[in-house]
N, C-alpha and C positions, 0 to 999 in steps of 0.2 A: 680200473674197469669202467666201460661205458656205462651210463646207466640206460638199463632196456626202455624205460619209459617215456625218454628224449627225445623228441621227433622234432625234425625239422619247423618252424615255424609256431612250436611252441610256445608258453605264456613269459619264460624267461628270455628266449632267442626276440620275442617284439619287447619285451622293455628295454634288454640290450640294445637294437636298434633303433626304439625312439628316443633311446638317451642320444646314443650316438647321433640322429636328426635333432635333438635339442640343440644341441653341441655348434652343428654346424648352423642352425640358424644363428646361434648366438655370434657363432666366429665370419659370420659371411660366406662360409666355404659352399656355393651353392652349383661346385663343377668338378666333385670327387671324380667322377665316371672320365672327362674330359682331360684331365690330368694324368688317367690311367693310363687311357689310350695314347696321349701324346707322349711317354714316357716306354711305351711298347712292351709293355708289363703284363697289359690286363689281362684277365683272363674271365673265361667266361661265369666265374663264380663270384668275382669280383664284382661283374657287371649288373649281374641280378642280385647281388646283395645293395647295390647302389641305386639302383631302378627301387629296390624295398624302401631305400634311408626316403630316396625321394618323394614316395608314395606317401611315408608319415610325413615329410614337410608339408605336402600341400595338404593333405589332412589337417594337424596340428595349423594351420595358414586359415583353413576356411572355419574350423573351430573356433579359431579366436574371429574371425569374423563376422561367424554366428552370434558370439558371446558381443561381440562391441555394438550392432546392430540390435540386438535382443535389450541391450543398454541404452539404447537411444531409443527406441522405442517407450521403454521404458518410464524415461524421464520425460516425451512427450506426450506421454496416458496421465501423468501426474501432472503435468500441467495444462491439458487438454481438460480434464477432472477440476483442480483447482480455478478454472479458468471460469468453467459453466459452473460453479458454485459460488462465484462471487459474488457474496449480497450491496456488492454495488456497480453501477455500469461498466462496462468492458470492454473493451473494441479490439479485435488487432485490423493493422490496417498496412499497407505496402510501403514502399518509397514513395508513390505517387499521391500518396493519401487517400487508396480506396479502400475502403471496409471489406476484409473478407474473410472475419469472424466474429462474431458479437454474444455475449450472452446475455441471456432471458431477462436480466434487470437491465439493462439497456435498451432491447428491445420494448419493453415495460415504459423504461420511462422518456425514449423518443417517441415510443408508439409509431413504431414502425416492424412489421413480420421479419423474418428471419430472411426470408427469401428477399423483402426489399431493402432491407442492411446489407446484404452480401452488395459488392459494387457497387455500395453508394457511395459518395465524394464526402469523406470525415470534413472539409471546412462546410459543408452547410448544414451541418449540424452545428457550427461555432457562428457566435454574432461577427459577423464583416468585420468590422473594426481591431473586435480581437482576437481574432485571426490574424490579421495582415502585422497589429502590433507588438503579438507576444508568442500567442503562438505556435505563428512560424519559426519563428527564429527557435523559439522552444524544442521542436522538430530538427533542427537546421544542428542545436547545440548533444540533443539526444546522438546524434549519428558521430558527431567528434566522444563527446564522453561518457556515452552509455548511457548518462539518462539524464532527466529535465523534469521542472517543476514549473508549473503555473497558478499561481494563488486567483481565486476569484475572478472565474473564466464564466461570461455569458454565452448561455447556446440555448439552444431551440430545443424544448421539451414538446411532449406530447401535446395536442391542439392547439400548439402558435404559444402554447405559453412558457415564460420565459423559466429558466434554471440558470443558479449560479453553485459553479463548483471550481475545485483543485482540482488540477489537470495533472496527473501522474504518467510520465512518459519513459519506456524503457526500450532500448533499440535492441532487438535479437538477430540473427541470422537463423534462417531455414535449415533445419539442420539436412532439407531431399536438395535442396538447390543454390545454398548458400545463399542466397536475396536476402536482402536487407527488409527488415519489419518492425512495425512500433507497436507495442502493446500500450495501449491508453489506458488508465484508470481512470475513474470520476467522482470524487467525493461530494457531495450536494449536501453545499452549505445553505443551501436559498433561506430555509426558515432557521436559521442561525445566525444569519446576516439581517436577517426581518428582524430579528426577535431583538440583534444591537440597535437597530432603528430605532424600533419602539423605543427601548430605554435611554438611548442617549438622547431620545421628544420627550421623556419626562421628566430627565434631567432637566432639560432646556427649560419646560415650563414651570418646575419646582425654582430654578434661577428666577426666573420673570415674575411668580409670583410674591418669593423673597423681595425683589429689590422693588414691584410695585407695595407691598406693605410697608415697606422701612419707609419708601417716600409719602404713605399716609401716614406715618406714625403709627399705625393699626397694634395691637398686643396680640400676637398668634401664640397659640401651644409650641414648641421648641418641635423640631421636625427632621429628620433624616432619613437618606436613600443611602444603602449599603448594595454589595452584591450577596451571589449566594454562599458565599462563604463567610460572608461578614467584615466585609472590607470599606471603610465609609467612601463613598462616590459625591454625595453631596450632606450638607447641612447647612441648617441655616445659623445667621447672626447669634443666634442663642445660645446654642452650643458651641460654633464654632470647632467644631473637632477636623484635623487635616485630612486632605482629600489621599483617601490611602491607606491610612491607617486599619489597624485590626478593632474591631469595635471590642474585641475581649480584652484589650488592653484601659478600654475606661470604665468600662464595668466593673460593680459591687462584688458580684457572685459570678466571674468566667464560666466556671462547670456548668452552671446554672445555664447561659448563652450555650453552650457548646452541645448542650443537651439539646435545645432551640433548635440551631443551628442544623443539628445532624438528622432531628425528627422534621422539621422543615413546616413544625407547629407554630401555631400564634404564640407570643412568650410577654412578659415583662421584666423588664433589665431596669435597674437606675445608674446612672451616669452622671457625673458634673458638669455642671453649662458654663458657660465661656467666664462668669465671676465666681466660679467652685458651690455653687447651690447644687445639691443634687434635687435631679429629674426622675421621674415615675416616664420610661416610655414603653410603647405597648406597642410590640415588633406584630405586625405582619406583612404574611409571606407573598409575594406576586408569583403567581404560575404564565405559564405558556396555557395554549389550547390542551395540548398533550399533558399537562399536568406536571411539567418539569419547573420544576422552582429556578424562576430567573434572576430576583430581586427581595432586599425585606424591604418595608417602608414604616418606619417609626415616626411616634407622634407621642409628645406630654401629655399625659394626663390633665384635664384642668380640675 
């Protein structure tokens, strides 16, 4: 017995039919109707059931085309997003190296507007030289393997004064136009690189000092420069301890240092000097401007 509440075009008769359009998208078969007719079969019920399969292909077609679009879209809000949140400078910029997106730390620390970053020429924001000697080629290697590094890149910061950073290079394609594009990062080492300056000039002058007393004969307090973890950098004659070394390994009381160490407080350690007489020295800490601990510098008690 029929059932009276079956009609045509019903909810079971279109799942029927978009299986059967699954089917054929899966199998290729995209010319049931043509196969009809060339076989002089069809008939007109055929025809309109085939005209229905075909309706849900191209539906089923633009749905997933909505769905893969909707997707790409997607992933470029999240990295259009990620991009202007970068808490450090950004660039993208073309094949030809023109700027034609930047975010807000960038423009920050070229000092330069949004609007006069778009189309600006990314090498004059780099120093000439390296540009032409690293660079480039750095660009030149991003487009072969996807991406590229440059350690300790000079460029042009805000009012002519100089910045040094890591040049972080990543090659994308456009996902509207296919073109080729580099997303630059920039890490700004500048007061990182200052701040090894400084210390490897006080190294230097902790040396000069040592070798002008030894050549007075002078008696100093025993004397050592560690880093901030406690690794000895220098010492003099007295102690003699290896350039290297963990300073918790000639200490009395390590826990004692470690404590030191971690609060980044004045301390006192004793240690043995270069004929095993133990030393009283009295560690303090070198900061940065910013208040970051770069260095200890110990000195004997006399």
């Amino acid at each position: 017995m029929s059932n009276p509440h079956h009609q045509p075009g019903s909810s079971d008769e279109s799942i029927q039919i978009r299986a059967r359009a699954m089917a054929a998208l899966r199998l290729g078969e995209f010319d049931l109707a043509e196969q009809a007719i060339a076989r002089g079969d069809a008939t007109l019920a055929e025809l309109v059931e085939n005209l229905r399969v075909y309706q849900i292909e191209l539906q089923m077609q633009s749905e997933e085309l909505q769905r893969s679009h909707a997707r790409t879209q997607q992933a470029l809000d999240r990295f259009t997003m990620l991009f202007a949140r970068l808490p450090v400078p950004a660039l993208l910029i073309d094949a030809n190296g023109v700027v034609m997106e930047s975010n807000q730390r960038a423009e920050q620390v070229f000092g330069l507007s949004t609007a006069m970053m778009r189309g600006y020429l990314f090498h004059r924001l780099v120093d000439a030289d390296d540009y032409q000697a690293e660079v480039r080629g750095a660009l030149l290697d991003a487009r072969g393997s996807g991406q590229a590094e440059v350690a300790a890149v000079r460029m042009r910061a805000c009012g002519d004064s100089q910045m040094v950073g890591d040049l972080h290079v990543e090659a994308l394609t456009d996902p509207v136009s296919g073109a080729l594009q580099y997303a630059c990062v920039i890490i700004d080492r500048t007061e990182q690189l200052a701040n090894l300056e400084k210390l490897q000039a006080s190294v230097a002058r902790l040396r000069a000092r040592e070798t002008d007393g030894s050549r007075a004969g002078s008696s100093r307090p025993a004397r050592l420069l560690a880093d901030a973890g406690g690794r000895v950098l220098w010492s003099d004659a007295a102690l003699a301890l290896p350039v290297g070394e963990a300073l918790g390994a000639r200490v009395a009381d390590p826990t004692a240092l470690a404590a030191a160490l971690a609060d980044g407080e004045p301390a006192e350690v004793v240690v043995p000097d270069a004929v095993g007489r133990l030393q009283m020295l009295s560690l303090q800490p070198v900061r940065d401007v910013a208040g970051a601990l770069l260095q200890w510098v110990a000195m004997a008690r006399e």
